[in-house]
C-alpha positions as CSV (number, residue, x, y, z in Angstrom):
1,X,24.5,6.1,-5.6
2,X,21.5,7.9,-4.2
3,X,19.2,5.8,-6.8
4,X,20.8,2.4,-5.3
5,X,20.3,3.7,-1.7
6,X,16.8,4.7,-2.2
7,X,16.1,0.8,-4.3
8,X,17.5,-0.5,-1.2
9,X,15.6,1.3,1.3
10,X,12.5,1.1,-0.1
11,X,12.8,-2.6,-1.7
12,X,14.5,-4.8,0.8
13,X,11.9,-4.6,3.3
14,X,9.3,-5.7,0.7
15,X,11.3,-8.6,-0.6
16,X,12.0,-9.7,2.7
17,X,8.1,-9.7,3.5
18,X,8.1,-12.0,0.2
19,X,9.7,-14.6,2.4
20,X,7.5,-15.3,4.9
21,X,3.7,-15.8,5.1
22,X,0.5,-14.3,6.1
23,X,0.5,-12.8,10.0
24,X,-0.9,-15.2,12.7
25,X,-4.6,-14.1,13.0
26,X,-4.9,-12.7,9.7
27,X,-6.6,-14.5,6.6
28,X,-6.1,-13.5,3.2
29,X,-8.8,-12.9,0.5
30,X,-10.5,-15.5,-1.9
31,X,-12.3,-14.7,-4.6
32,X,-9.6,-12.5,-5.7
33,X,-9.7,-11.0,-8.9
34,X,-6.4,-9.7,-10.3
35,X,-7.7,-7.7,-13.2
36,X,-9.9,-5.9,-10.6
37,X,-7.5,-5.2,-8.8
38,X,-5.1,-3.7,-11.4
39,X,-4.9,-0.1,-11.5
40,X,-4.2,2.9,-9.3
41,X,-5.0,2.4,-5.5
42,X,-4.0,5.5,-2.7
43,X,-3.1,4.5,0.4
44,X,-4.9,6.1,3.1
45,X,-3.5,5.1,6.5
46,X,-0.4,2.9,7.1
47,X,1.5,1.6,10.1
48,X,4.6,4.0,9.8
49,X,7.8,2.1,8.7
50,X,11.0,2.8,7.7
51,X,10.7,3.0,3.8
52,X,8.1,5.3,3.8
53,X,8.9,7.7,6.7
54,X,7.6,11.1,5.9
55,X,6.0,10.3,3.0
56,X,2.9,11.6,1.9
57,X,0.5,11.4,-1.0
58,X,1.4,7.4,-1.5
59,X,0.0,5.9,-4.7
60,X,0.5,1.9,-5.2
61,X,-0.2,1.4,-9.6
62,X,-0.5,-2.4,-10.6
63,X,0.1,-3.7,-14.0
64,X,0.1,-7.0,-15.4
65,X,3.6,-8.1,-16.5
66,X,4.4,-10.3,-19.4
67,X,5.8,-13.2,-17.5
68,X,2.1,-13.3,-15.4
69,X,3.5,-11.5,-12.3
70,X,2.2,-7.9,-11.0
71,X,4.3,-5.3,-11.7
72,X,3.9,-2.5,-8.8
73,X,4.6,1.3,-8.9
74,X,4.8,2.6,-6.0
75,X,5.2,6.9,-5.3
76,X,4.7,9.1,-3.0
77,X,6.0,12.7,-1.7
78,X,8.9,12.6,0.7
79,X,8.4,15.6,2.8
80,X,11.6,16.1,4.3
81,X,13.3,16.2,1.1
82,X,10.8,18.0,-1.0
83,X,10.5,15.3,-3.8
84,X,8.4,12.5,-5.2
85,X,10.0,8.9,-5.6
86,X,9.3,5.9,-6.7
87,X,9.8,2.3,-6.9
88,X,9.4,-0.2,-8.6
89,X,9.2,-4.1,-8.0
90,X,7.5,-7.4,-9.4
91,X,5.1,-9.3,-6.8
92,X,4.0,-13.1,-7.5
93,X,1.3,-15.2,-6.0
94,X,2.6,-17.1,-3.1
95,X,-0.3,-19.8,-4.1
96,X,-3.6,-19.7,-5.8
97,X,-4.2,-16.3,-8.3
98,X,-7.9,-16.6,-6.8
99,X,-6.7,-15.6,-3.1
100,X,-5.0,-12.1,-2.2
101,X,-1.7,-14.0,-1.2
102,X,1.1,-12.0,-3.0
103,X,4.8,-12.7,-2.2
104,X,5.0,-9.0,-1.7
105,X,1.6,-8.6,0.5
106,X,-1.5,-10.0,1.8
107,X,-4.6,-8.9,0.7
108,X,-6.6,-9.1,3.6
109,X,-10.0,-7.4,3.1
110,X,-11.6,-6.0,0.1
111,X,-14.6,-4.6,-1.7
112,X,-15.5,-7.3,-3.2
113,X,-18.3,-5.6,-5.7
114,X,-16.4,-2.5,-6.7
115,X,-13.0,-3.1,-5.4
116,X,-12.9,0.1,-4.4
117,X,-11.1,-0.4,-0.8
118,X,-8.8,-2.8,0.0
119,X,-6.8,-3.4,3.3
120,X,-2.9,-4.8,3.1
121,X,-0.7,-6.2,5.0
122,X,3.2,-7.7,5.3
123,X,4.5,-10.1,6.7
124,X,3.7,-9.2,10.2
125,X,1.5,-7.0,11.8
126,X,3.9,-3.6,11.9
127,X,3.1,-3.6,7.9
128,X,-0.8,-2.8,7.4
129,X,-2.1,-0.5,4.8
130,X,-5.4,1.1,4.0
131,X,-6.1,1.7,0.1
132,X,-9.1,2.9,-1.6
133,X,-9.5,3.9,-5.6
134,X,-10.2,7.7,-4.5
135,X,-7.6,10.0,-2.4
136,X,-10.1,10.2,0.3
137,X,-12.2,7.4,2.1
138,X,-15.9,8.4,3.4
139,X,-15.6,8.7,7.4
140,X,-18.1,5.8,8.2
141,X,-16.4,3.1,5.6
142,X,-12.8,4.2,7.2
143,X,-14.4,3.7,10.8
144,X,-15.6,0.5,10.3
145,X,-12.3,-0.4,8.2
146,X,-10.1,0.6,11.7
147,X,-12.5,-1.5,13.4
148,X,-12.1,-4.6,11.2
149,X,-8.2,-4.2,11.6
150,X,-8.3,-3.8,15.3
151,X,-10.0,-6.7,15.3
152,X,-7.5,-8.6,13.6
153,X,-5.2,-7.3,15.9
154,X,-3.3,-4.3,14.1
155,X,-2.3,-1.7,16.1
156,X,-4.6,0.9,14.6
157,X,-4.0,3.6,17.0
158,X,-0.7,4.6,15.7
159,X,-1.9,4.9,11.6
160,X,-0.2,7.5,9.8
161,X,-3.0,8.9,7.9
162,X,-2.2,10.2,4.7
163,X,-2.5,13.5,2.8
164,X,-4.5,13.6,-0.4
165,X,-2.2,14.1,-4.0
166,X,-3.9,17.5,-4.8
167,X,-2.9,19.0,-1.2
168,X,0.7,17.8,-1.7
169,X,0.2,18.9,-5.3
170,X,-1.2,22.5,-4.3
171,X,1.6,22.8,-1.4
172,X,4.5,22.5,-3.7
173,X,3.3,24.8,-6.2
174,X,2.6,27.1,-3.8
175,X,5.8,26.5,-2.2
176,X,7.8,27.0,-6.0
177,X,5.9,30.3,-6.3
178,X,7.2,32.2,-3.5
């Protein structure tokens, strides 16, 4: 039961963002490569919303499915309970493989060189996540990042910024000790 209630909580919202297209104001990416992208990405700030309330240490892992489409893992540490969960889901290109338009999410700026940053957003402008490759982001890159989404008109003031894996990591082991 609690396994259906979590796929539900955490999926639905996600799906539903499937059905409907990029934010007014926003573009998505071109260029895009997929098998750049693949891989693990931590999120560093996001909007808060309610399938990820109180989590921490959020990781997003993309894989290439057999059928084509993106197979997504997504964890992170739900602090009021104590526990890591996870999801997972499939996410198609809504168009064109070569733009960031996903089904799931927009891809809506990106390191184009290293891909190692990436900005996401849903279906409207409540969902917005920063992501980099590395569990922290360098202060100047993650300044100009908030100013890029401000100017696209994401309410960057109220960013949930998120704690680094080995902090939750260290926390819970110190926590299992006592």
């Amino acid at each position: 039961m609690f396994r259906k209630s979590l796929f539900f909580l955490l999926l639905v919202p996600m799906l539903l963002a499937g059905c409907v297209k990029v934010p007014e104001g926003v573009a998505v990416v071109d260029d895009f490569e997929l098998d750049r992208y693949l891989g693990t990405w931590y999120e560093i700030a996001r909007l808060e919303n309610s399938f990820e309330k109180d989590f921490t240490s959020v990781t997003a892992t993309y894989s290439l499915a057999g059928d084509g489409s993106v197979e997504v893992l997504n964890r992170g540490y739900d602090s009021k309970e104590g526990a890591w969960k996870e999801t997972r889901a499939k996410a198609k290109f809504a168009g064109a493989a070569s733009t960031g338009e996903l089904r799931v999410y927009n891809i809506i700026a990106l390191d184009t060189e290293g891909y190692q940053w990436a900005m996401v957003c849903g279906y409207k402008k409540s969902l917005f996540r920063i992501l980099s490759r590395q569990p922290e982001m360098d202060d100047e890159l993650y300044t100009a990042l908030l100013e890029k989404a401000r100017s696209m008109g994401f309410d960057t003031d109220n960013l949930v910024v998120n704690t680094p894996v080995a902090e939750v990591t260290d926390t819970v082991s110190a926590g299992q000790k006592s």
